[in-house]
C-alpha positions as CSV (number, residue, x, y, z in Angstrom):
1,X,-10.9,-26.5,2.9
2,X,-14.0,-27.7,5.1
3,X,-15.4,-30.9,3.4
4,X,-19.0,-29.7,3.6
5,X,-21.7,-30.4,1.2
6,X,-22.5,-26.6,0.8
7,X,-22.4,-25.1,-2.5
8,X,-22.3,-21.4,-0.9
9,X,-20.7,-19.1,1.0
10,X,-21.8,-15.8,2.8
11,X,-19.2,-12.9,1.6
12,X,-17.8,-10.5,4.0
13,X,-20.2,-7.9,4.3
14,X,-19.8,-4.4,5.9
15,X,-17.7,-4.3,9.4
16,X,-20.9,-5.3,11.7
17,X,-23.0,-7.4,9.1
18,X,-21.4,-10.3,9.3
19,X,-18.4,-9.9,12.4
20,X,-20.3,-12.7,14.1
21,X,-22.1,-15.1,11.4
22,X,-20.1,-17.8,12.0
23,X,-21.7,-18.4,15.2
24,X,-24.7,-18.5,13.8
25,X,-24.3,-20.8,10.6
26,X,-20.8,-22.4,10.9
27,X,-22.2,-25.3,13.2
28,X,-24.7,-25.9,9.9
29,X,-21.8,-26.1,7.9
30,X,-21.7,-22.9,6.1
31,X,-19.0,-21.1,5.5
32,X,-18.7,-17.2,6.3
33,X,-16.2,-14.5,6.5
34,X,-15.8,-11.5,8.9
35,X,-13.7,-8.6,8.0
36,X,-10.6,-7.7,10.2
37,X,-10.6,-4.1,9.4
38,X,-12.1,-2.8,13.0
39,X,-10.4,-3.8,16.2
40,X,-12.3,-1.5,18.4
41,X,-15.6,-3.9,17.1
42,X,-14.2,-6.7,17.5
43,X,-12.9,-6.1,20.8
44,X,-16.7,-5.1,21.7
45,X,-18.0,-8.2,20.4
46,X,-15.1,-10.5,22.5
47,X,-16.6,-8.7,24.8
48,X,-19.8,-9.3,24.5
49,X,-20.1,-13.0,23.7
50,X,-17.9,-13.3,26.9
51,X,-20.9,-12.4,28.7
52,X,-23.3,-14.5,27.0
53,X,-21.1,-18.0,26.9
54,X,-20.0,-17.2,30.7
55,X,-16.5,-16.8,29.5
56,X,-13.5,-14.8,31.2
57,X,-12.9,-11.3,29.5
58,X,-9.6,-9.0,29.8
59,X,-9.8,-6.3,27.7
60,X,-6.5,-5.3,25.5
61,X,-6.8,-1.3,26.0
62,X,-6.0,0.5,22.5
63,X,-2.8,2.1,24.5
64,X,-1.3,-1.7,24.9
65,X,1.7,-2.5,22.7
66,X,0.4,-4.4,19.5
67,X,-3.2,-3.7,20.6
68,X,-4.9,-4.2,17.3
69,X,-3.4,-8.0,16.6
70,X,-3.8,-9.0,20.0
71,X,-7.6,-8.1,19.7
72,X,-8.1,-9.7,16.8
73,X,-6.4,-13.0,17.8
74,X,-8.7,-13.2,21.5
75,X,-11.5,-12.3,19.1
76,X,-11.1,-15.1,16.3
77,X,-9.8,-17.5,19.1
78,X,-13.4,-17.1,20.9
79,X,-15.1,-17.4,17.4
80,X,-13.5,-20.8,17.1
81,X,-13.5,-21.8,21.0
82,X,-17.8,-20.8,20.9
83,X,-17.8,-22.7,17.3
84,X,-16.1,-25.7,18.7
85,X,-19.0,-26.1,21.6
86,X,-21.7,-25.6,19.0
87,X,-20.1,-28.7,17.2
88,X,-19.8,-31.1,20.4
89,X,-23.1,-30.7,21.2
90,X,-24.5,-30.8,17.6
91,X,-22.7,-33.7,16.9
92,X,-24.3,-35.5,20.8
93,X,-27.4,-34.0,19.8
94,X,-30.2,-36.8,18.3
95,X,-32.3,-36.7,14.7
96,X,-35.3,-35.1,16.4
97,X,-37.4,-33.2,14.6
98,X,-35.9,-29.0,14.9
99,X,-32.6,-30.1,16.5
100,X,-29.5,-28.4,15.4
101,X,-28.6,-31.8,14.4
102,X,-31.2,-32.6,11.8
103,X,-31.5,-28.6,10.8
104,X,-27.5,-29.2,9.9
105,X,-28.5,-32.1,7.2
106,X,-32.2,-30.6,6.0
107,X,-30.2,-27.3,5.1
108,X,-27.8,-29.4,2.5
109,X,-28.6,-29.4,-1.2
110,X,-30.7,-32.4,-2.5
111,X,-28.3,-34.8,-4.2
112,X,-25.3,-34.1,-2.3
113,X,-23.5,-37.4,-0.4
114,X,-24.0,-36.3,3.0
115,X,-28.0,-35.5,2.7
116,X,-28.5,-38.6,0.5
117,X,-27.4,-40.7,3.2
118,X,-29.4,-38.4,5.6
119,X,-32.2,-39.4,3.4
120,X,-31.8,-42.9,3.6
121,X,-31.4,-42.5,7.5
122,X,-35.0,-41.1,7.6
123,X,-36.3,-44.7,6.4
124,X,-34.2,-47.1,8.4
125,X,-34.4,-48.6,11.9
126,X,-32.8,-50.9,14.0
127,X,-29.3,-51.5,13.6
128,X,-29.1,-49.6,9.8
129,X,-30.3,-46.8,11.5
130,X,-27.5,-46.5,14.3
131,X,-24.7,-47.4,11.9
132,X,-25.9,-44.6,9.4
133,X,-26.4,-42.2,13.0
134,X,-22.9,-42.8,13.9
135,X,-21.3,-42.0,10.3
136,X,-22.9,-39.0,9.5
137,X,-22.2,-37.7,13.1
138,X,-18.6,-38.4,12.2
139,X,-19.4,-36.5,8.9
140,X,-20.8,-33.6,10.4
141,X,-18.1,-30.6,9.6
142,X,-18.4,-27.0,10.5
143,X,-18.0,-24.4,8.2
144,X,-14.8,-21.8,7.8
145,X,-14.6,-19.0,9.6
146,X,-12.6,-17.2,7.0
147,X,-11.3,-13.6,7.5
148,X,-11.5,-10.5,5.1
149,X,-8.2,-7.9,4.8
150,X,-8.8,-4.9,2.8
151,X,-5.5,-4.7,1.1
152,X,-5.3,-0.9,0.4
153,X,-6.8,0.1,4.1
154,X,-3.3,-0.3,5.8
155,X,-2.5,3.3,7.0
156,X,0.4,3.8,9.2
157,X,0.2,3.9,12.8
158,X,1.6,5.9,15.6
159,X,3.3,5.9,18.9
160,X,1.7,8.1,22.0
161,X,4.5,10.3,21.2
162,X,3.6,10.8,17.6
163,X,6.6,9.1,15.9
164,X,5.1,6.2,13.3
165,X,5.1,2.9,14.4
166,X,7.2,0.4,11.8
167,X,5.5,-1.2,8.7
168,X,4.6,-4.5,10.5
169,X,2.2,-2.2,13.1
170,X,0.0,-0.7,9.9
171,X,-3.3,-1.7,9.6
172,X,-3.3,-4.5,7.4
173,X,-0.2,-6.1,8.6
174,X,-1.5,-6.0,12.0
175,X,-4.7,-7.8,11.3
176,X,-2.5,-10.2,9.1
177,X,-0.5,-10.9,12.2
178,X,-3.6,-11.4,14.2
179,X,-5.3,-13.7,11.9
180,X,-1.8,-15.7,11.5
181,X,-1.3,-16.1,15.2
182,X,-4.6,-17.3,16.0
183,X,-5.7,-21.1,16.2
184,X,-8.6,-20.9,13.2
185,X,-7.4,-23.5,10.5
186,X,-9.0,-21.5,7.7
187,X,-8.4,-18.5,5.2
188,X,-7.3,-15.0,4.7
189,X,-9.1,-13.1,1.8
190,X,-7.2,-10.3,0.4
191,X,-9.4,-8.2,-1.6
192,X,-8.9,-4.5,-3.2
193,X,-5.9,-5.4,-5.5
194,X,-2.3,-6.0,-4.7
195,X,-0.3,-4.9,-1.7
196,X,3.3,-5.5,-2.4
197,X,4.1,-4.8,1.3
198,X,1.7,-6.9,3.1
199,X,2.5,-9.8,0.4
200,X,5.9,-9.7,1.6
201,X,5.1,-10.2,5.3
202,X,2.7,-13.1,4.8
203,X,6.6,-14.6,4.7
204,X,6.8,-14.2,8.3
205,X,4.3,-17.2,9.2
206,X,4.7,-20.8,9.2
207,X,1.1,-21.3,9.0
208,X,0.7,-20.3,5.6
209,X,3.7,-22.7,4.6
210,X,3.2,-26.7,4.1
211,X,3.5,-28.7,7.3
212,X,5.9,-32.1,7.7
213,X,2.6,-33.9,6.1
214,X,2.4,-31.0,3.2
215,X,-0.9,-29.5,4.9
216,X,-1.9,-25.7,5.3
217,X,-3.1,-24.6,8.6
218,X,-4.0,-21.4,7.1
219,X,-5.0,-20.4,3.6
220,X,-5.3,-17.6,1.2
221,X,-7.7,-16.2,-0.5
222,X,-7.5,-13.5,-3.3
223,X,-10.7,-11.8,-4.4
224,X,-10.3,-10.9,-7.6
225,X,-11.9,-9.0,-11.0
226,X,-10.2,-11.1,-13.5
227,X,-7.7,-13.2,-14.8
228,X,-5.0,-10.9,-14.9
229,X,-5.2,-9.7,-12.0
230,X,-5.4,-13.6,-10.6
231,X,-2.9,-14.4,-12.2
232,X,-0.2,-11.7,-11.3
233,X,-1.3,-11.6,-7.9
234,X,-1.1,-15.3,-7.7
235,X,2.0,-15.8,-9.3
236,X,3.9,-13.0,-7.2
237,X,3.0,-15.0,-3.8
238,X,3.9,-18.3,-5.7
239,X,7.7,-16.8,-6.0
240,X,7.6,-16.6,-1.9
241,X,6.2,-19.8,-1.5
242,X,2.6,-18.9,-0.8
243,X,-0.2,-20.8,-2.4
244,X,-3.7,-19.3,-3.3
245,X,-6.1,-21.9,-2.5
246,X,-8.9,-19.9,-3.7
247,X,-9.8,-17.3,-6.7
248,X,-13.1,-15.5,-5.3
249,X,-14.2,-13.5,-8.7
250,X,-16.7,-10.2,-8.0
251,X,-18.6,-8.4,-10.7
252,X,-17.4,-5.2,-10.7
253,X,-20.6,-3.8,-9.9
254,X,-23.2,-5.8,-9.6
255,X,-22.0,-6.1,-6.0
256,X,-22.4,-4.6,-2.7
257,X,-20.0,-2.2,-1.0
258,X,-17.2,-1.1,-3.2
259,X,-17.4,-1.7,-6.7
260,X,-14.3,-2.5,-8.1
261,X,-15.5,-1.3,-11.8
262,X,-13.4,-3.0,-14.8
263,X,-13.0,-1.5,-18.3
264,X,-16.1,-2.8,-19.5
265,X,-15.2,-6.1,-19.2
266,X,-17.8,-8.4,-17.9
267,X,-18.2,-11.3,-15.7
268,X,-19.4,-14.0,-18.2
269,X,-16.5,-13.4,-20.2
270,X,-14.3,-13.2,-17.2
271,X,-15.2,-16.3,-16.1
272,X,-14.8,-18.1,-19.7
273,X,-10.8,-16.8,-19.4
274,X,-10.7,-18.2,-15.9
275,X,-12.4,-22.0,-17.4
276,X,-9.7,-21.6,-20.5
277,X,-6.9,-20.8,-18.4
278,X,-8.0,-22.7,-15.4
279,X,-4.6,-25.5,-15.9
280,X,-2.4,-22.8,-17.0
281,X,-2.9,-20.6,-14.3
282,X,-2.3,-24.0,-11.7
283,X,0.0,-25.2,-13.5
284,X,2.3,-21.8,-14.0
285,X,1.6,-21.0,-10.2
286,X,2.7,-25.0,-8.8
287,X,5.9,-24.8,-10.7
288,X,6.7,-21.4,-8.7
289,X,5.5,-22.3,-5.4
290,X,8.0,-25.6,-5.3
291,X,10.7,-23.8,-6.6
292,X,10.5,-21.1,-4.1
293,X,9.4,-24.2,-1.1
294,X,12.2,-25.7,-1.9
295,X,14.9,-22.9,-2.3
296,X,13.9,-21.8,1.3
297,X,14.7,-25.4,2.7
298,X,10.9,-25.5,3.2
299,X,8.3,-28.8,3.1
300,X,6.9,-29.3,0.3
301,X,3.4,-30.6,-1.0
302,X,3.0,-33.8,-0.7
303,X,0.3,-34.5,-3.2
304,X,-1.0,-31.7,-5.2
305,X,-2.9,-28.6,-3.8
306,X,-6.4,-27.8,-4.1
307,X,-6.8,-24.5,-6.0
308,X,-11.0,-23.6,-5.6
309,X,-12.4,-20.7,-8.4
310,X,-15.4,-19.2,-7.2
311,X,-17.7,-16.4,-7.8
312,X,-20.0,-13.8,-6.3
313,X,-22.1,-10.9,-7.7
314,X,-25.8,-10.5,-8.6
315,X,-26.9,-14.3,-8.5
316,X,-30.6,-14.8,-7.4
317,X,-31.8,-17.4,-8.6
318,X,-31.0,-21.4,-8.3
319,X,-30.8,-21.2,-12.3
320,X,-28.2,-19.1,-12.6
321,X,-26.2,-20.7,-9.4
322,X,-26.5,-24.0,-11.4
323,X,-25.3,-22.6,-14.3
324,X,-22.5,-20.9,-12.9
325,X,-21.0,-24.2,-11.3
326,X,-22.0,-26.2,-14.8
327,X,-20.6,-24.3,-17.2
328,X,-17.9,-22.7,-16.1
329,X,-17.0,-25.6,-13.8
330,X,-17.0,-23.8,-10.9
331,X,-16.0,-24.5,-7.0
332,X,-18.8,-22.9,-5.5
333,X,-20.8,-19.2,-5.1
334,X,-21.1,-16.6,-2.9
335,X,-24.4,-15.0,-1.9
336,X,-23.9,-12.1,0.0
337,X,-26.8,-9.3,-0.2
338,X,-29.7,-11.4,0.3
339,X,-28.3,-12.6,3.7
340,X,-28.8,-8.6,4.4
341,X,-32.8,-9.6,5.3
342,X,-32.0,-13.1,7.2
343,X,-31.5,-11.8,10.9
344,X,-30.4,-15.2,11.5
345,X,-27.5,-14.8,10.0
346,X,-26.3,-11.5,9.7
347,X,-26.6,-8.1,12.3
348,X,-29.2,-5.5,10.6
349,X,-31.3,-2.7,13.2
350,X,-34.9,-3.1,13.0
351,X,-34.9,0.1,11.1
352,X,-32.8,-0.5,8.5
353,X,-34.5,-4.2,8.1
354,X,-38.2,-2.9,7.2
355,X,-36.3,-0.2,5.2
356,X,-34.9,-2.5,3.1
357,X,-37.7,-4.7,2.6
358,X,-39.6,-2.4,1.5
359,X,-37.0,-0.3,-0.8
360,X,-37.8,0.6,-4.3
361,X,-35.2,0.6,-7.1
362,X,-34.2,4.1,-6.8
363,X,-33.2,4.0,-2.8
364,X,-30.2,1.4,-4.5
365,X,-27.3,3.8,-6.4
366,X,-23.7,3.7,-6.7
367,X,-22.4,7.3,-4.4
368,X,-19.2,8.8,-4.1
369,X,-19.5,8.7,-0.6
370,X,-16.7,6.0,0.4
371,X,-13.3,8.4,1.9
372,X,-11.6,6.0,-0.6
373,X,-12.1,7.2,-3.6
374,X,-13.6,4.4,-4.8
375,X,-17.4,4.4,-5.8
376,X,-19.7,2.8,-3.0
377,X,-23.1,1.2,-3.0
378,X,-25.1,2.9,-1.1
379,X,-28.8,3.1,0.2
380,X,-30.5,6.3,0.5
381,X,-32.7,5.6,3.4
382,X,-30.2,4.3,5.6
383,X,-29.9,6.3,8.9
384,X,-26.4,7.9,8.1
385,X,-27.6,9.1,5.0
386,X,-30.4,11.4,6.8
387,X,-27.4,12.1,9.6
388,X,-25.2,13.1,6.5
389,X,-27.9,15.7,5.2
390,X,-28.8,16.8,8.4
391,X,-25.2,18.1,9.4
392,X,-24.8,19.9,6.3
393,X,-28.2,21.3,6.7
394,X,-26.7,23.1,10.5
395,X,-23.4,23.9,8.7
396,X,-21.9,21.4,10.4
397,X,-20.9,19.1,7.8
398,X,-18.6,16.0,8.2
399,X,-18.2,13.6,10.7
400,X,-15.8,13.2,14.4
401,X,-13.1,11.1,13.2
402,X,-12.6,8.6,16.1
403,X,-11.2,5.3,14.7
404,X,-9.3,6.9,12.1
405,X,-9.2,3.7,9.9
406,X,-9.5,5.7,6.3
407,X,-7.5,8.8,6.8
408,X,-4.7,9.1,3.9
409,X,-5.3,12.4,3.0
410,X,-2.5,15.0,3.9
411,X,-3.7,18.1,1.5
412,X,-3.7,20.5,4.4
413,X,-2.0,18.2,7.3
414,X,1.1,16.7,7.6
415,X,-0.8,13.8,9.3
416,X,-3.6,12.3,7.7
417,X,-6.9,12.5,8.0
418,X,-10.5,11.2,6.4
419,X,-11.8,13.0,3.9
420,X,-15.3,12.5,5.8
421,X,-14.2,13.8,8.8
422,X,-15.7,17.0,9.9
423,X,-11.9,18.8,10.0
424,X,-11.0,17.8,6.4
425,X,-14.4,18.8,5.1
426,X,-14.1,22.7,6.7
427,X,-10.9,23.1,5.4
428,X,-11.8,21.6,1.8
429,X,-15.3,24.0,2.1
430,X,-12.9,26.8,2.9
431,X,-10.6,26.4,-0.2
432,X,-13.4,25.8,-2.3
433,X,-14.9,29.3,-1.5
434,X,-12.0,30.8,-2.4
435,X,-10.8,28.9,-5.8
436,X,-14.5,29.3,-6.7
437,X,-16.1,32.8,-6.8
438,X,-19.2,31.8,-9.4
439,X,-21.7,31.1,-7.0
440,X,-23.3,27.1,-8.8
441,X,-19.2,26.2,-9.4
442,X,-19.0,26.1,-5.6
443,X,-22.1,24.6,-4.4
444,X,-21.2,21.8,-7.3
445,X,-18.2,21.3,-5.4
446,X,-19.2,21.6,-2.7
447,X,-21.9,18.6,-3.2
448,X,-19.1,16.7,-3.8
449,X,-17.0,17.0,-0.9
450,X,-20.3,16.6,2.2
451,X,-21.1,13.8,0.2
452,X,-18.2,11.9,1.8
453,X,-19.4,9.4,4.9
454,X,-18.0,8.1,8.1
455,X,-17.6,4.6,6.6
456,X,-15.9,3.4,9.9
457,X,-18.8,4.1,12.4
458,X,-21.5,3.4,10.0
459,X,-20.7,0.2,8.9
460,X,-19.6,-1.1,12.5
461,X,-23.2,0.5,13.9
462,X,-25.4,-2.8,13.1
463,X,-23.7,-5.1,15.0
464,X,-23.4,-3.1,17.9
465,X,-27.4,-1.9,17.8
466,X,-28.7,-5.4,17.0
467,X,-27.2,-7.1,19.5
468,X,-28.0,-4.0,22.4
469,X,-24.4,-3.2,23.0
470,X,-23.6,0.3,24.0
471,X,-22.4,2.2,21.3
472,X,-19.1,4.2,21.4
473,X,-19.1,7.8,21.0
474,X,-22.9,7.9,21.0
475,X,-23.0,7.5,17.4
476,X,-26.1,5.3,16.3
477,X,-25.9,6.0,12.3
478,X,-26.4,2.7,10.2
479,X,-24.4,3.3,6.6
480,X,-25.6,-0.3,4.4
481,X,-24.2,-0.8,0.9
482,X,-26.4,-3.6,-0.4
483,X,-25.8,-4.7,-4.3
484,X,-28.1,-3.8,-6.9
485,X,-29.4,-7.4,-7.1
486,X,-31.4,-7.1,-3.5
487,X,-33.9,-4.4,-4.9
488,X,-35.3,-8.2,-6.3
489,X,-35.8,-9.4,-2.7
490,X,-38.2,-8.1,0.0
491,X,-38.8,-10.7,2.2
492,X,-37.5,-10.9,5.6
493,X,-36.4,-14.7,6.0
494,X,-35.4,-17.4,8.1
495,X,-31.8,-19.1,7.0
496,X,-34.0,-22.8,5.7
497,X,-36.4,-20.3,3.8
498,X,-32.8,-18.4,2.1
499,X,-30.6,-21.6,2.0
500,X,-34.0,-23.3,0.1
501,X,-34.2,-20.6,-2.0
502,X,-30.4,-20.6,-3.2
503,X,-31.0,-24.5,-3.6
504,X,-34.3,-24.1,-5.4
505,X,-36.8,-25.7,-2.5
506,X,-38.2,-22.0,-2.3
507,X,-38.4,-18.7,-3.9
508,X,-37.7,-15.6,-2.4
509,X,-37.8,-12.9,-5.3
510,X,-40.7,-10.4,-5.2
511,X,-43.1,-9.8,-7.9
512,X,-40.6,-7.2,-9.8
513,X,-39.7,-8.8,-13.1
514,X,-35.9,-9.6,-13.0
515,X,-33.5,-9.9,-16.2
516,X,-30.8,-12.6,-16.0
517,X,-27.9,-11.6,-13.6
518,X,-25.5,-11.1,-17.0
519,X,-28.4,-8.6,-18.1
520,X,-28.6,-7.2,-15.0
521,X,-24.7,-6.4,-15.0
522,X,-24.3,-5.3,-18.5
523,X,-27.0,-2.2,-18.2
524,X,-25.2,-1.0,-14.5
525,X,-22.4,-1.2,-17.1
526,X,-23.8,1.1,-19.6
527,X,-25.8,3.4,-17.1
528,X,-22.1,4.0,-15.3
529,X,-20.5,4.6,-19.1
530,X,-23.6,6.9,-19.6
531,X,-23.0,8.6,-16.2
532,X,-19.3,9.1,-17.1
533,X,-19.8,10.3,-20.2
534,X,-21.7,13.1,-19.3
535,X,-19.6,14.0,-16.5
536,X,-17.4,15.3,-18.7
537,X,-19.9,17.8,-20.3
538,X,-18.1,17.1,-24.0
539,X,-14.7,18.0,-22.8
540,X,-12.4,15.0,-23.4
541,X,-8.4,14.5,-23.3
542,X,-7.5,12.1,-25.5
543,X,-7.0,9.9,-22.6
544,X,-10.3,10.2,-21.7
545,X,-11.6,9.4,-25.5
546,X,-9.5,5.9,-25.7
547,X,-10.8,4.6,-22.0
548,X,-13.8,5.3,-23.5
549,X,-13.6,3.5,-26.2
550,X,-12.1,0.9,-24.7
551,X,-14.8,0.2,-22.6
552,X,-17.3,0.7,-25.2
553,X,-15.7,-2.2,-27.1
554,X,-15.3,-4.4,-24.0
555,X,-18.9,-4.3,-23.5
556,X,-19.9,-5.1,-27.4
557,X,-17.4,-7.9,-27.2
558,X,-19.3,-8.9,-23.7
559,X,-22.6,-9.0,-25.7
560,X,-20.8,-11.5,-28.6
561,X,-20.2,-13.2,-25.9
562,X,-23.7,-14.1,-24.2
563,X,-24.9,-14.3,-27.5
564,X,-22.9,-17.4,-28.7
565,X,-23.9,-18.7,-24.3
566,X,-27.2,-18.4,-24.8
567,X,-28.3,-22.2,-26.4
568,X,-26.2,-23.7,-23.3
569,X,-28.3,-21.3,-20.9
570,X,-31.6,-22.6,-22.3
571,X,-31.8,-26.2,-20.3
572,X,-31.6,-23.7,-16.4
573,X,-34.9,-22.8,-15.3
574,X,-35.6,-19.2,-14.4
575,X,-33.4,-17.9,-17.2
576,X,-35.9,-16.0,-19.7
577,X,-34.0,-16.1,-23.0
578,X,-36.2,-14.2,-24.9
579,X,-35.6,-11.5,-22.4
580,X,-31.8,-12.2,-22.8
581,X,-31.9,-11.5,-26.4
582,X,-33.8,-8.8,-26.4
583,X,-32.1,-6.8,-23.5
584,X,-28.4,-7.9,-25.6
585,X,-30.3,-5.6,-28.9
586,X,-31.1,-2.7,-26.6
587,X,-27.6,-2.7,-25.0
588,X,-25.9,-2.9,-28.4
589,X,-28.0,-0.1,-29.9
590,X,-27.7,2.1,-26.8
591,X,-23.8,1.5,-26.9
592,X,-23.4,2.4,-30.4
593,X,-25.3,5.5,-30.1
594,X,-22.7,6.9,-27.4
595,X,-21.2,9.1,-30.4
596,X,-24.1,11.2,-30.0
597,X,-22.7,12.9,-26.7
598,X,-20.2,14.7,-29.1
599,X,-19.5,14.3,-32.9
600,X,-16.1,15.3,-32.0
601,X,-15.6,11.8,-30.9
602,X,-14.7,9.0,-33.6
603,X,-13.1,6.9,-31.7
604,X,-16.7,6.1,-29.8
605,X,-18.8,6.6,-33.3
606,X,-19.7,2.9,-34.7
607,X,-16.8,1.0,-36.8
């Protein structure tokens, strides 16, 4: 793990958001992550950052054998070759005022080692001041340049002549292999849940094994929902020898992107598990690892492994980041939205920028419109949002499927396809007209299947337009899924005015009046309940009626919860309490009156 002072890291955002951040705030020692999930991008951007650093390009055509791994080991090997430069002259730069140099210690938090020596360099001279030059040059680390894998985007691939390629050539175990043959020394996060094939092949690499000297030159990362799923995750790549140095928790949906929604269980009390069970989980996970180490005739560690929890989700203020690391003795946070308006850091259009500081509340919702199947944040005056309408409007509705990265659906091919492509959505139209005579039961269904987006094109369209790189296929459509949490935030900033405002030297939040990110969670949690509820126009399965209720009594058990938290909460500015208890009294009452939607329903009628 980097030895920075940096209580923070940026999460994978999007494809193009963040597929080059590390060069821009590694060097200060932040760490980032870029997801693996498009080749053709990444392959664009080697591309261009060849050009810029004056650096030899050979492109890897998408016909080459083991195209997609190759481009995504030249592509991580330039991150760190650029990344490297940045550091060597960082580190020969001097204290001047605006250097790189001094920018790297003014960014770190007030109180940590490296900037209270940085502190004490400002009022020293003569030979103090060279000694304390020459150690915190030596100090000076960059940040990781971690990589994201979508576990559950890994379809199969094919030959030219149509015959599938074998398991190791799908999309995840490709990106795997990328990131395992290339010379970062940093982490793999594996988010969307478990993927017992991909797990398996994480065997294959040395790198993720313990070196003569019991080191890691490569890490994993699992981003998780909670403790369960930590800890069966965990414990299955402890049986092959594979250590988890991190659990990254994520609010189920007070996040951007997909939201990963839990049965009503929420993140204060999902944390508390993780700070109860913290030693178990190591302790049951260590045991496994050396067994498994040693049965393979493997190294071992030679002193004990770091295991980092972390979380990410709807923090915005340096109140609730404090608390977060206090109280539930945390590693560290991620803050990813709010990097959305920092062009510094992260590739967003001009367009989209001034969109999004100047959104109100209602352009934020959660949509249907992710091929996955799983619900999406989305932002309803992004630019492939108006494309969306606009094709549906000239019967053309859908999207040309080029890259191909979500297609699993095989209803009415043999070989899949995306159900946002424009051949899956006439076909679905079609069979909709006919299974649906009544007039408002089609267009209702019909709604539902144009609402599906080109997620692949869309997401990789920021990086490509911000940086003035030609775009593929001519398709200039921006698709954003900020969280909830940046409807609070409307200034475009520079990375000290952001990095000050996570460590409390600034304040970025506009004048809206924000609840406590708990607050803000639990009523996205009854809202979706709500919304669920009434999809069902009163008619339940008994199925239906228990997850229901489940969830009903996961969040009343949530509230409890915050209650009895609230006297610890008190002594972190920017946490309004009264607000706390009051909003906890609304969300109880509103949850207890679910029964209302039909009497038929004990089982969600107060006990």
């Amino acid at each position: 793990m980097n030895s920075t002072n940096h209580t923070f890291h940026i999460p994978v955002m999007g494809l193009g958001f963040t597929i080059d951040t590390p060069l821009k705030v590694a060097r200060f020692g932040i760490s980032s992550a870029l997801s693996l999930a498009d080749d053709h991008l990444l392959e664009q951007m080697r591309e261009f950052y060849a050009a810029q650093t004056g650096r030899p390009f050979d492109p890897i055509p998408a016909k080459s054998e083991d195209h997609r791994a190759k481009r995504i080991t030249a592509y991580l090997n330039l991150l760190k070759d650029i990344v490297d430069g940045q550091m060597e002259r960082l580190r020969d730069g001097s204290f001047e005022q605006d250097s790189d140099l001094t920018r790297y210690f003014e960014l770190l938090p007030e109180g940590a080692p490296m900037k209270n020596r940085y502190v004490t360099l400002r009022g020293s001279s003569g030979n103090e001041r060279m000694e304390l030059e020459a150690a915190l040059r030596a100090a000076v680390t960059a940040g990781d340049i971690d990589v994201n894998i979508m576990t559950k985007v890994d379809k199969t691939n094919y030959a030219p002549d149509g015959t599938p390629l074998p398991p190791e050539y799908s999309d995840a175990s490709a990106a795997l292999r990328g990131f395992a043959m290339s010379e970062l020394q940093s982490s793999v996060i594996l988010s969307a849940g478990l993927n017992p094939r991909l797990y398996s092949y994480f065997e294959q690499f040395d790198d993720f094994y313990p070196d003569g000297q019991g080191k890691l030159a490569k890490r994993i990362i699992l981003k998780v929902s909670d403790y369960r799923s930590a800890l069966i995750q965990g414990k299955l790549l402890a049986k092959k020898g594979l250590w988890v140095s991190e659990f990254r928790i994520e609010s189920g949906l007070n996040c951007g992107g997909h939201a990963f929604i839990s049965d009503g269980v929420l993140l204060g009390p999902i944390m508390e598990a993780f700070k109860s069970q913290r030693e178990v989980l190591y302790a049951e996970m260590k045991q496994l690892c050396d067994a498994a180490l040693a049965a393979k005739g493997r190294y071992g560690f030679v002193v004990a492994p770091s295991q980092r929890i972390t979380v990410q989700g709807g923090i915005g203020t340096v109140g609730e980041d404090r608390f977060l690391i206090d109280y539930y003795q945390l590693d560290g946070t991620g803050w990813g939205s709010p990097f959305l308006l920092v062009p510094e850091a992260t590739n967003v259009d001009d367009d989209t920028l001034t969109k999004l500081a100047n959104a109100q509340p209602d352009d934020f919702y959660l949509s249907d419109a992710s091929p996955l199947g799983v619900p999406f944040h989305n932002f309803r005056l992004s630019s492939s949002e108006e494309q969306r309408k606009q094709r549906v409007v000239r019967n053309r509705p859908g999207s040309p499927c080029h890259k191909k990265f979500l297609s699993f659906n095989t209803e009415f091919t043999d070989k899949p396809i995306c159900t946002a492509s424009r051949q899956y959505q006439n076909l679905k139209l079609k069979e909709a007209r006919a299974n649906f005579p009544d007039e408002q039961v089609y267009r209702q269904a019909a709604e539902a299947i144009v609402e599906k987006d080109c997620l692949c094109e869309g997401l990789a369209a920021p990086a490509v337009l911000t940086n003035g790189i030609p775009p593929k296929h001519k398709l200039k459509a921006v698709t954003i899924c900020p969280g909830p949490n940046l409807v609070y935030f409307s200034k475009i900033a520079s990375l000290k005015e952001m990095v000050g405002h996570i460590y409390g030297r600034a304040n970025l939040l506009n004048s809206r009046f924000r609840s406590n990110l708990f607050v803000n969670e639990l009523r996205l949690y009854i809202d979706y309940l709500k919304g669920e509820i009434e999809k069902q126009q009163q008619q339940f399965t008994e199925k239906q009626i228990n997850h229901y209720r489940r969830f009903r009594d996961n969040l009343l058990q949530g509230i409890e919860y915050y209650r009895s938290i609230i006297p610890s909460m008190q002594q972190y500015a920017q946490t309004n309490m009264d607000d706390m208890k009051s909003a906890m009294e609304a969300a109880e009452e509103a949850l207890l009156q679910l029964a209302a939607f039909d009497v038929k329903i004990p089982a969600l009628k107060p006990a």
